[in-house]
C-alpha distance (Angstrom), angle and dihedral (degrees) to the residues before:
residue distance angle dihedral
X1 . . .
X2 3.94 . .
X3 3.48 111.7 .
X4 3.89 92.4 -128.1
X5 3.69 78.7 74.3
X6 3.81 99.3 48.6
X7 4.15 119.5 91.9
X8 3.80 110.9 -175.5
X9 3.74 119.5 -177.5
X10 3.65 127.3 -175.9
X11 3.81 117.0 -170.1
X12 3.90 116.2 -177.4
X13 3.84 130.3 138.9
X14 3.85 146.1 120.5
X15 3.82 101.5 -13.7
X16 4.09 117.6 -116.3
X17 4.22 83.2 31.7
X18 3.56 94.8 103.9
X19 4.22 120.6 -79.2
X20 4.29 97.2 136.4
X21 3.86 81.1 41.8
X22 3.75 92.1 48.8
X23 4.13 86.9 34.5
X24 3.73 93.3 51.4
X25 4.02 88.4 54.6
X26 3.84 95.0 59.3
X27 3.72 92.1 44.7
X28 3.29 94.2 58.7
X29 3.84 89.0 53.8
X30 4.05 89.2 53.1
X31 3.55 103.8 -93.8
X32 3.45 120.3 146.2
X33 3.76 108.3 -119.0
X34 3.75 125.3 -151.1
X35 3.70 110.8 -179.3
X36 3.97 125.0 -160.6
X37 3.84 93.0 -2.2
X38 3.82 112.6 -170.6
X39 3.67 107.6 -113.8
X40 3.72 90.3 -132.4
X41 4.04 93.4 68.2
X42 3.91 86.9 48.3
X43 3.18 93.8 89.6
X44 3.71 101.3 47.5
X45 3.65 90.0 40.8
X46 3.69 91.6 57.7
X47 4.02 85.1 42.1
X48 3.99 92.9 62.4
X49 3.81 93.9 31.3
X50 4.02 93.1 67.7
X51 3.78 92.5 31.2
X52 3.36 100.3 59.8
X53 4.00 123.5 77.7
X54 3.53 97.8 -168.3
X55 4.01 110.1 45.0
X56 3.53 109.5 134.6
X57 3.74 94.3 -140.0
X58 3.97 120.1 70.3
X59 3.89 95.6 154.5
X60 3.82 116.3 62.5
X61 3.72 141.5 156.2
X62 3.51 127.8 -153.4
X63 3.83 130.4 -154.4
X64 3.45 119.3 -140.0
X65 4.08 123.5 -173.8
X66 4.05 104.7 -138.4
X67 3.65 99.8 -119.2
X68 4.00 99.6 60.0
X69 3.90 88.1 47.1
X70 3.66 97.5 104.6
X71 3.63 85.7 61.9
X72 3.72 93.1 55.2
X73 3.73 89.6 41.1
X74 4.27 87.1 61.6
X75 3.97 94.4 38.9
X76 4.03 82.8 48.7
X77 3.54 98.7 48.3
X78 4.03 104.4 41.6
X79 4.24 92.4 40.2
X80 4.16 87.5 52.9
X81 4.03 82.3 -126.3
X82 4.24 100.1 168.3
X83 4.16 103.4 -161.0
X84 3.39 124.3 159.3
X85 3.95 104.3 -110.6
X86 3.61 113.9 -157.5
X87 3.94 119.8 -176.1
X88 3.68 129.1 -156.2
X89 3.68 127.1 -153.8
X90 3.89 131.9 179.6
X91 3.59 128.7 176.7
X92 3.75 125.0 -83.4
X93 3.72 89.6 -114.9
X94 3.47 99.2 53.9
X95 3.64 89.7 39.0
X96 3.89 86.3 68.0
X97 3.40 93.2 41.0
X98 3.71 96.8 58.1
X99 3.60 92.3 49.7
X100 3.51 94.2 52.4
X101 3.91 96.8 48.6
X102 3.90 94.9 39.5
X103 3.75 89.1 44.8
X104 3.72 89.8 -140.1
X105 4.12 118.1 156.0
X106 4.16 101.4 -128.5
X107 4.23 110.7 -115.5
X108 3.99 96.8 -116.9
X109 4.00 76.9 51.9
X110 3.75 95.7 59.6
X111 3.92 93.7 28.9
X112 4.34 80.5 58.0
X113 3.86 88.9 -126.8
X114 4.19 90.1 119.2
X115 3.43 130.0 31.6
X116 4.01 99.4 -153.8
X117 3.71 136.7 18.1
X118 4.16 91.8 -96.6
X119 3.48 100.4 53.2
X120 4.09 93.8 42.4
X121 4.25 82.1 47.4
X122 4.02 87.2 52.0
X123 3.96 94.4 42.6
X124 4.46 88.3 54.9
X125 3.93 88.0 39.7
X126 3.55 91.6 60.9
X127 4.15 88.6 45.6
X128 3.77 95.6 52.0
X129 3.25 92.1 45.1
X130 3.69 89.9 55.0
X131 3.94 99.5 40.3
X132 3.72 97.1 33.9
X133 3.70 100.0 104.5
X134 3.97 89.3 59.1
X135 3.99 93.2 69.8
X136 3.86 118.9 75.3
X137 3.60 94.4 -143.7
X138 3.73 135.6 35.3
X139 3.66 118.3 -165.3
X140 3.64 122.7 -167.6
X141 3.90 107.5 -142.8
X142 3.72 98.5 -175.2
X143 4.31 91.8 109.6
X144 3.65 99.9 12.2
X145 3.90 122.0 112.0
X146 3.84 120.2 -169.6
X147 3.68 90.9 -85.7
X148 3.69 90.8 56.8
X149 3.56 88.2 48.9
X150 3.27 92.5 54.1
X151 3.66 95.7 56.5
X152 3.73 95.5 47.0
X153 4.02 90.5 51.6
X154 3.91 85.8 53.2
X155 3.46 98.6 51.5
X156 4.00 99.2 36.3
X157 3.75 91.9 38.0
X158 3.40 104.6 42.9
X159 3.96 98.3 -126.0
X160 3.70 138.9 108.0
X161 3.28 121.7 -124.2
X162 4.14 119.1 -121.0
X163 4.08 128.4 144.6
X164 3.51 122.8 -114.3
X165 4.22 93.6 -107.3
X166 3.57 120.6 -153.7
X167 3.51 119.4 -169.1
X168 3.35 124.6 -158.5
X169 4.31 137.2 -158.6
X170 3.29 104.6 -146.3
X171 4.17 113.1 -160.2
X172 4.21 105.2 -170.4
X173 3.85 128.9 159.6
X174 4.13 117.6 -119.1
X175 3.64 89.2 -136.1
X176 3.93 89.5 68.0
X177 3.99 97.4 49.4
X178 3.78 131.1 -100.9
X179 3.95 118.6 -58.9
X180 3.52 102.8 -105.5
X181 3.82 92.4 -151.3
X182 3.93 94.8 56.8
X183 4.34 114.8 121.4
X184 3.92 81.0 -167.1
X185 3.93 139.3 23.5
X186 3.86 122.3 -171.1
X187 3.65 113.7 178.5
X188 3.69 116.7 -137.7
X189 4.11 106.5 -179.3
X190 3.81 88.0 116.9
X191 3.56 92.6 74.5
X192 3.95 106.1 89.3
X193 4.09 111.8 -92.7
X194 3.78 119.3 -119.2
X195 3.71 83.9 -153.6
X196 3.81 90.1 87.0
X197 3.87 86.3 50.0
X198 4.30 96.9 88.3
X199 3.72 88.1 -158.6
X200 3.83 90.7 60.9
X201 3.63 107.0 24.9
X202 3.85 88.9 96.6
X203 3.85 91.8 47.9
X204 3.93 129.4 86.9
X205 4.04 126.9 -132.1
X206 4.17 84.8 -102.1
X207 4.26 82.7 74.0
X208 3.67 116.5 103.6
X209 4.17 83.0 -134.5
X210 3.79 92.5 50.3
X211 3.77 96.2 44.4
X212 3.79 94.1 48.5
X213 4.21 96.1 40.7
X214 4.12 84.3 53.9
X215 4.20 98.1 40.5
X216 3.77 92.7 40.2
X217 3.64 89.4 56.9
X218 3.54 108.8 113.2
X219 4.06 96.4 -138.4
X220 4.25 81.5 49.8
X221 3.88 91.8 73.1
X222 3.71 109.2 45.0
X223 3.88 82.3 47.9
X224 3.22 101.2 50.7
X225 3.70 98.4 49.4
X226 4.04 94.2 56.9
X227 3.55 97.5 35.3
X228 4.62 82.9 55.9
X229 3.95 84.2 51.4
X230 3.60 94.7 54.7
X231 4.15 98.4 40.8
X232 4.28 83.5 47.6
X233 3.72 80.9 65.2
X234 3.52 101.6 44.9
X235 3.46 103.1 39.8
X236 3.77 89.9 47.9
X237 4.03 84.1 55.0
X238 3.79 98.0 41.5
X239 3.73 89.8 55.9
X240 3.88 94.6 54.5
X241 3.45 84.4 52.2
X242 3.63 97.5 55.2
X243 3.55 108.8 -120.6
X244 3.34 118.5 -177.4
X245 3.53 98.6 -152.8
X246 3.63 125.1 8.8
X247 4.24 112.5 -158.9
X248 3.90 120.3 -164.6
X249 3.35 118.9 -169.6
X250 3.64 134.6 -150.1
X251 3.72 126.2 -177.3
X252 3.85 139.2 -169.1
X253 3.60 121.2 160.8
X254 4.01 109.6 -89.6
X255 3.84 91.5 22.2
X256 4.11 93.6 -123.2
X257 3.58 113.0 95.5
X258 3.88 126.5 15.8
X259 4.21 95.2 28.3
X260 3.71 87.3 52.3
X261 3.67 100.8 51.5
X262 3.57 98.7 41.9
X263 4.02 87.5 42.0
X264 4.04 96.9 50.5
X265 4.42 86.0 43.4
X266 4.15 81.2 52.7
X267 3.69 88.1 54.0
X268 3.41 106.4 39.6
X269 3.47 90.9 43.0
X270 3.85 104.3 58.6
X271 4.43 87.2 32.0
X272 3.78 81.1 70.4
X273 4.12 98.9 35.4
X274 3.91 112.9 77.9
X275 3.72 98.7 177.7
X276 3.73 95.0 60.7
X277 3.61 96.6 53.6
X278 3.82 108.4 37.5
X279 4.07 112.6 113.9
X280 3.77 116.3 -158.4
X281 3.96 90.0 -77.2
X282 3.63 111.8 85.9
X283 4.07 85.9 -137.3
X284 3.07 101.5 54.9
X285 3.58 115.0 97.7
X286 4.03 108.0 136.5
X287 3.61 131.3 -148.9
X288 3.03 125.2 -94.4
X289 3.88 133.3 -158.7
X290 3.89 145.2 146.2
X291 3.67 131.4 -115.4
X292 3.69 129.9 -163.9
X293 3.60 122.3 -151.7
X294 3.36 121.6 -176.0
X295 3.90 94.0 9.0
X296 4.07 95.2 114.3
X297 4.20 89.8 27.6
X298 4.10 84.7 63.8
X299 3.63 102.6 33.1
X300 3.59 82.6 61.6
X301 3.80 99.0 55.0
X302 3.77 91.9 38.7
X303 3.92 86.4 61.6
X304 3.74 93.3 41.4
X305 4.11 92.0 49.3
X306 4.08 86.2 42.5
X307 4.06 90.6 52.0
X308 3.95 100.0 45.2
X309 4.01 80.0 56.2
X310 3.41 95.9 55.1
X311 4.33 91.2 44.1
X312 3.70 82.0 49.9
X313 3.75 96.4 51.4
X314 3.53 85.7 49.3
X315 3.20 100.1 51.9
């Protein structure tokens, strides 16, 4: 993998000051996060991460707890690992408030190497103090909120923030209730039902015979081509807004055939169309996928309804 590639971060620091918070940031940016990492694996980690060609994760942040630094400082040091370390301090006061409101038991608590939260906030002191040179930047937590921290990271880091967006195409039948997750809903039961066609009433919107019955329809086109002119605007406004994920929903009334054409064309159409779905950060181009509901749930009663007629025919 070529280095140019490669973005290592190390977060460690005082702990209650801030590393899930800072942690939580990057993840929603698409780093892979790998919190409290033995320093023993470091090493091999580091080994397989710049052997292998094909990982799917080049950007990656790595949680350290203060006191097993020093160990990561050696591993760091002799294996000519380069990360980015970035420490986090917070006054001793706040420290103890934290851990007090958040009701969280302090590591060198649970690890038995302090008996209270002051003596296990003197014993890190005296390590940050000690290691503190090693980090590039030191951020002082004590005000900050995530958004602050956000703003520092940009600046000191040289990044701007975005979230990793996914956005999803959401088939789902009426019948079975609106998705309760869905940013948007259009409702496409005007289009003319292949249900009523016998030869496809069986089939789902991911046939060739289904897909071309619904986009051959001539109310399908017209449709289609305003309802693409509105999402371009509102996907290109979602992402500057960083959305995390962004769910379009499109509805029919069993959720098998006209949803699930129109939401697989949706998805295919803006997986292959960059200029759509570009936010202001020149990275940030989401995923995007489709999801279908209810497509199995009403295949299922469609074949049930369709085989009591034939008993009753029989009969």
């Amino acid at each position: 993998m070529n280095d140019a590639a490669r973005d290592i971060i190390l977060v460690t620091g005082m702990s209650g000051a801030g590393k899930t918070t800072t942690m939580s940031i990057f993840e929603d940016m698409g780093y892979l996060i790998i919190d409290n990492l033995p320093s023993q694996l470091l090493v091999q980690f580091n080994e397989l991460w710049t052997q292998e060609k094909d990982l799917p994760h080049r950007r990656i942040v790595i949680g350290v707890r203060l006191f097993e630094f020093p160990a990561f400082a050696k591993s760091i040091e002799l294996n000519g690992i380069n990360p980015r370390i970035v420490f986090l301090n917070c006054s001793d006061d706040e420290l103890r408030r934290r851990y007090k409101y958040n009701r969280r038991t302090h590591p060198l608590i649970i690890t038995n190497q302090a008996q209270t939260i002051d003596e296990a906030i003197e014993k890190e002191r005296e390590i940050f103090g000690e290691y503190e040179a090693a980090a590039q930047i030191t951020i002082d937590t004590t005000f900050t909120n995530k958004s602050d921290l956000i703003d520092i990271y940009e600046d000191q880091l040289n990044f701007k923030f975005y979230l990793s967006t996914r956005i999803v195409f959401q088939s789902f039948g009426y019948r079975y209730g609106l998705p309760l997750d869905a940013d948007y809903v259009f409702d496409v039961r005007f289009l003319d039902n292949p249900y009523y066609d016998e030869d496809l009433r069986l089939l789902t919107g991911k046939d060739h015979k289904v897909r071309d019955y619904v986009l051959n329809d001539e109310k399908t086109g017209p449709f289609m081509e305003r309802l693409i002119a509105l999402l371009d605007d509102v996907l290109k406004e979602s992402l500057n807004m960083d959305r995390g994920v962004i769910n379009i929903a499109i509805g029919c009334t069993g959720g098998q055939h006209r949803s699930v054409v129109l939401a697989n064309y949706l998805a295919a159409h803006y997986s292959s169309t960059d200029k759509a779905l570009m936010g202001q950060n020149p990275e940030q181009k989401p995923n995007v996928g489709s999801y279908h509901r209810d497509i199995d749930k009403n295949q299922r009663d469609v074949v049930d309804r369709h085989q009591r007629k034939i008993e009753k025919i029989r009969d």
